[in-house]
PyMOL commands that place a pseudoatom at each C-alpha (Angstrom):
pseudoatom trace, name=CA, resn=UNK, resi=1, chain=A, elem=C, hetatm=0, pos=[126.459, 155.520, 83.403]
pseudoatom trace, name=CA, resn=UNK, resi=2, chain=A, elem=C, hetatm=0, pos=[128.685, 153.696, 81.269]
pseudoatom trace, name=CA, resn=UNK, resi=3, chain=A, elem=C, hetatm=0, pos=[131.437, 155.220, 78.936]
pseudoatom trace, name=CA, resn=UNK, resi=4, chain=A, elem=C, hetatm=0, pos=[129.973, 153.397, 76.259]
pseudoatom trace, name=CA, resn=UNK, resi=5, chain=A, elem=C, hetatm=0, pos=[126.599, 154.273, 76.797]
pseudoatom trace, name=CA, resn=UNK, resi=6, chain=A, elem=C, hetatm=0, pos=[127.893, 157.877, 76.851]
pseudoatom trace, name=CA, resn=UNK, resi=7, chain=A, elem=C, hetatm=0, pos=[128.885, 157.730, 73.103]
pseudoatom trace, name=CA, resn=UNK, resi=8, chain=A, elem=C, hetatm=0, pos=[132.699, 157.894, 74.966]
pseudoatom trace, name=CA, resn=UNK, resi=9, chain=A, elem=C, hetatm=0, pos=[133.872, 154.658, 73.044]
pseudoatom trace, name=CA, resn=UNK, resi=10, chain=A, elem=C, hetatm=0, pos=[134.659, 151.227, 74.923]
pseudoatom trace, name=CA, resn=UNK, resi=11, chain=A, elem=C, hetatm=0, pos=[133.222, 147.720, 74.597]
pseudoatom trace, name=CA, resn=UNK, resi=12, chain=A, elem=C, hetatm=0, pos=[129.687, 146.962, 76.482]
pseudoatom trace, name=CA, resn=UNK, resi=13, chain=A, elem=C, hetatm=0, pos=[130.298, 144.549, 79.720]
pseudoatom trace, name=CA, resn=UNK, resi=14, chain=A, elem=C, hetatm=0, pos=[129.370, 141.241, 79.397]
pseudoatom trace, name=CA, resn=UNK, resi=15, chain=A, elem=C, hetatm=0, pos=[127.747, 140.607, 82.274]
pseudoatom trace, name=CA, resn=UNK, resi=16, chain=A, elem=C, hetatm=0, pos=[126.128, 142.590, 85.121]
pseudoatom trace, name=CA, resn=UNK, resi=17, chain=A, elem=C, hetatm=0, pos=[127.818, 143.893, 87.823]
pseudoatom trace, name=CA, resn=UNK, resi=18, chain=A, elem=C, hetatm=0, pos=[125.037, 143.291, 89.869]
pseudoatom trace, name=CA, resn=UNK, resi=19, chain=A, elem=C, hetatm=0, pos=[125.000, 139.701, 89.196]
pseudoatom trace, name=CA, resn=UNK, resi=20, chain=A, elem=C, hetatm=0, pos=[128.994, 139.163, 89.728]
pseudoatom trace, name=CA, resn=UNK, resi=21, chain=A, elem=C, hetatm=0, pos=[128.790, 141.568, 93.001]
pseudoatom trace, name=CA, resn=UNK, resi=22, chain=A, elem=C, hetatm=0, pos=[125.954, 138.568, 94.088]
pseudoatom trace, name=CA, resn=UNK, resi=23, chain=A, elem=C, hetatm=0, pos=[128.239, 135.977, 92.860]
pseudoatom trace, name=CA, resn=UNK, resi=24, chain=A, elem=C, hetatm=0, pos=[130.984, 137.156, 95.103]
pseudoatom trace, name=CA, resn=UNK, resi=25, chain=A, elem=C, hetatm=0, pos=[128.437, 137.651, 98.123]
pseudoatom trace, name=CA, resn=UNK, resi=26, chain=A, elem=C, hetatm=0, pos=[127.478, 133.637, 97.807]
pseudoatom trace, name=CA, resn=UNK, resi=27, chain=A, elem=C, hetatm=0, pos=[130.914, 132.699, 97.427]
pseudoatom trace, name=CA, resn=UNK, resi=28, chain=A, elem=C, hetatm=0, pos=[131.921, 134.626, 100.664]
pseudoatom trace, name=CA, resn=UNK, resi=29, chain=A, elem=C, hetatm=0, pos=[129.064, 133.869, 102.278]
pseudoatom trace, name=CA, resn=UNK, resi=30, chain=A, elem=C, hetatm=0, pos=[128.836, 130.103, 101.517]
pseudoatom trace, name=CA, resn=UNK, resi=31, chain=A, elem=C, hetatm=0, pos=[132.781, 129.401, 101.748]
pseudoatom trace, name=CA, resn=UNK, resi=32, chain=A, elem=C, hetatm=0, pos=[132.555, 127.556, 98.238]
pseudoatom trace, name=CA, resn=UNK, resi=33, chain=A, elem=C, hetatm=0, pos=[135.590, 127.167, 95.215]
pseudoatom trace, name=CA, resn=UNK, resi=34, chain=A, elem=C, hetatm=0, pos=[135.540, 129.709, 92.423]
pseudoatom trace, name=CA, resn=UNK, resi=35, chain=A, elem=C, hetatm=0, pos=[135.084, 126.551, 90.372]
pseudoatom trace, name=CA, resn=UNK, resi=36, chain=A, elem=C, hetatm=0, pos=[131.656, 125.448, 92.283]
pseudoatom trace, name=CA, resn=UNK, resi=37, chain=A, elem=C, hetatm=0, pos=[129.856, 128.749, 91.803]
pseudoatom trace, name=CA, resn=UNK, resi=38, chain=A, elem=C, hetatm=0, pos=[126.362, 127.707, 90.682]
pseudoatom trace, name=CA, resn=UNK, resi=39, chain=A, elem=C, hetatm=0, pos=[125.008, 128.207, 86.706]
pseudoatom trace, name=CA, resn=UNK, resi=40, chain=A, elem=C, hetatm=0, pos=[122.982, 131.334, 88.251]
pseudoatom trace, name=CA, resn=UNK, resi=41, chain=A, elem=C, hetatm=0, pos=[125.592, 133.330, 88.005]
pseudoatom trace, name=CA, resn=UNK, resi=42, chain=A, elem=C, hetatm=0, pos=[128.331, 134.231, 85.256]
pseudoatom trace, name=CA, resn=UNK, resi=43, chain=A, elem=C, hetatm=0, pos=[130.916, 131.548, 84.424]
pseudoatom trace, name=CA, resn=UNK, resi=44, chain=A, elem=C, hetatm=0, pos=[133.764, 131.524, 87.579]
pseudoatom trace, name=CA, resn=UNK, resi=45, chain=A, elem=C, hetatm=0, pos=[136.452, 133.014, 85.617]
pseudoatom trace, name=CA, resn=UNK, resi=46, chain=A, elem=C, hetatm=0, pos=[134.606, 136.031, 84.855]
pseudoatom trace, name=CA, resn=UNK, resi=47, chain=A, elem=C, hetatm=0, pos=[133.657, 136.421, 88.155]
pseudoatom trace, name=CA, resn=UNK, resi=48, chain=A, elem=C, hetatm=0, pos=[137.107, 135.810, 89.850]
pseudoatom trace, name=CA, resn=UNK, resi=49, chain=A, elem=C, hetatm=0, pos=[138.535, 138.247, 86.271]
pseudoatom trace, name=CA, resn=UNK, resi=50, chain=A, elem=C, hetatm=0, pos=[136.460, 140.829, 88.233]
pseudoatom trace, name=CA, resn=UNK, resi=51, chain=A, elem=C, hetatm=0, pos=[136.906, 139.724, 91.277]
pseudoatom trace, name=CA, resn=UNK, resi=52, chain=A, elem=C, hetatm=0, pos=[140.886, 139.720, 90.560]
pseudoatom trace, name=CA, resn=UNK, resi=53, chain=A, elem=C, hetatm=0, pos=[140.742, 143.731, 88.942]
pseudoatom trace, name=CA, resn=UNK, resi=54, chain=A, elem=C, hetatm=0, pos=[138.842, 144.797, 92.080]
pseudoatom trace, name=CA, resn=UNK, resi=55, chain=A, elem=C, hetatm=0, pos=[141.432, 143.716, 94.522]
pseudoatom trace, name=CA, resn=UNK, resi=56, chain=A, elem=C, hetatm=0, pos=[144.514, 144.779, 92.547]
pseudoatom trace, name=CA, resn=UNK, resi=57, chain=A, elem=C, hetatm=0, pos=[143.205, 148.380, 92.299]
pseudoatom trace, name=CA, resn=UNK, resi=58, chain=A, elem=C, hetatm=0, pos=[141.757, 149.063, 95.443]
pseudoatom trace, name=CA, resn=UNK, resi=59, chain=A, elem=C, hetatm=0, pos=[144.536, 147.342, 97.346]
pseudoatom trace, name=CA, resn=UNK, resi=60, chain=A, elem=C, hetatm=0, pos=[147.408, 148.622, 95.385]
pseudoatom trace, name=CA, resn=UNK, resi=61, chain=A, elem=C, hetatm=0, pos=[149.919, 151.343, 96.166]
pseudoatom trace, name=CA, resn=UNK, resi=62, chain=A, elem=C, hetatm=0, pos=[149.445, 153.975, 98.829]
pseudoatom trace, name=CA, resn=UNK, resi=63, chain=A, elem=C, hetatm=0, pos=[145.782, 153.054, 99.690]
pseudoatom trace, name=CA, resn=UNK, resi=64, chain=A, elem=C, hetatm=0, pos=[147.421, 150.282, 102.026]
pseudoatom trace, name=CA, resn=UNK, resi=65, chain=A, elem=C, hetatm=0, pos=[149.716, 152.980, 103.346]
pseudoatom trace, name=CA, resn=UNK, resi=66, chain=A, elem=C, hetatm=0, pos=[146.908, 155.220, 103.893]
pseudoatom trace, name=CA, resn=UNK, resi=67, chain=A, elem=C, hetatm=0, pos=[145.079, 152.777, 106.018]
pseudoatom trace, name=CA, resn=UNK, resi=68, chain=A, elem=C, hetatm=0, pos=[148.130, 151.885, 108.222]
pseudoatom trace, name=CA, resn=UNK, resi=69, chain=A, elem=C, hetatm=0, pos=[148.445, 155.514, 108.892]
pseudoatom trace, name=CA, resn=UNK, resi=70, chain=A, elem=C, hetatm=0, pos=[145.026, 155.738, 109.644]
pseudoatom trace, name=CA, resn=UNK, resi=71, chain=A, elem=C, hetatm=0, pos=[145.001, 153.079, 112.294]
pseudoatom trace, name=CA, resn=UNK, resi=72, chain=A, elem=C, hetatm=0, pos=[148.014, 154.644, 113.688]
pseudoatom trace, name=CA, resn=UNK, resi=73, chain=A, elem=C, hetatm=0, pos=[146.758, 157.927, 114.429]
pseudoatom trace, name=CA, resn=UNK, resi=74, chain=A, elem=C, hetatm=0, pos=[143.048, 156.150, 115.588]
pseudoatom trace, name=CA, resn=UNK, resi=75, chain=A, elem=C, hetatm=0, pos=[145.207, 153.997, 118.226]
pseudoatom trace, name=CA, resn=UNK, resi=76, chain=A, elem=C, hetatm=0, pos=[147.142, 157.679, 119.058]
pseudoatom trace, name=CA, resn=UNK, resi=77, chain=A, elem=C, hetatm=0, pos=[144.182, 159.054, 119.918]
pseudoatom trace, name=CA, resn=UNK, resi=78, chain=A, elem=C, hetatm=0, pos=[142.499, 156.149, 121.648]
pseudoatom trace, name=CA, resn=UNK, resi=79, chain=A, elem=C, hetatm=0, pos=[145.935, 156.363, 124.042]
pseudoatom trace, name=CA, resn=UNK, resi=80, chain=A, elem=C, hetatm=0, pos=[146.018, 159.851, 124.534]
pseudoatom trace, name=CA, resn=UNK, resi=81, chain=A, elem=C, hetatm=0, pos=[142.095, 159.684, 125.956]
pseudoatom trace, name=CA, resn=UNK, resi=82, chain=A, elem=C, hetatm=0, pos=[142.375, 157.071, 128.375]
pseudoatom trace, name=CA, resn=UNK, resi=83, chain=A, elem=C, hetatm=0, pos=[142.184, 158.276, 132.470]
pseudoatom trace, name=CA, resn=UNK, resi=84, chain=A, elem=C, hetatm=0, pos=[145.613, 157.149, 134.076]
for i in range(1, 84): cmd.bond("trace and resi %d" % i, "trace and resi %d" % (i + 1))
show_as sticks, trace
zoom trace
């Protein structure tokens, strides 16, 4: 549940996340420009704002570290298993 639905303070969202997440999908999915995004869904700029704060948090810092480690022990592994 929301912060502000909590009583926690904060502004309400604009739109709904459910409706940008499907905005994102069609873009993917249909290879079209931010710009082109049908009147369905939210205006493109909101949808690419989102868009844009998703991909700065979840990609930021150690998380990309954490992944390259990841794939370096997986591949370890993989090596060590294999008959010679």
């Amino acid at each position: 549940m929301p912060a502000w639905l909590r009583g926690r303070g904060g502004q309400p969202e604009a739109y709904c996340h459910r409706a940008i997440l499907d905005a994102i999908r069609y873009l993917v999915d249909n290879g079209i420009k931010w710009r082109a995004m049908p009147a369905d869904f939210p205006p493109w700029d909101r949808v690419y704002a989102f868009f844009r704060r998703w991909r700065d948090t979840a990609w930021s810092g150690s998380s990309t570290t954490g992944c390259a480690d990841r794939s370096a022990k997986r591949w370890a592994v993989t090596r060590q298993r294999r008959p010679v």
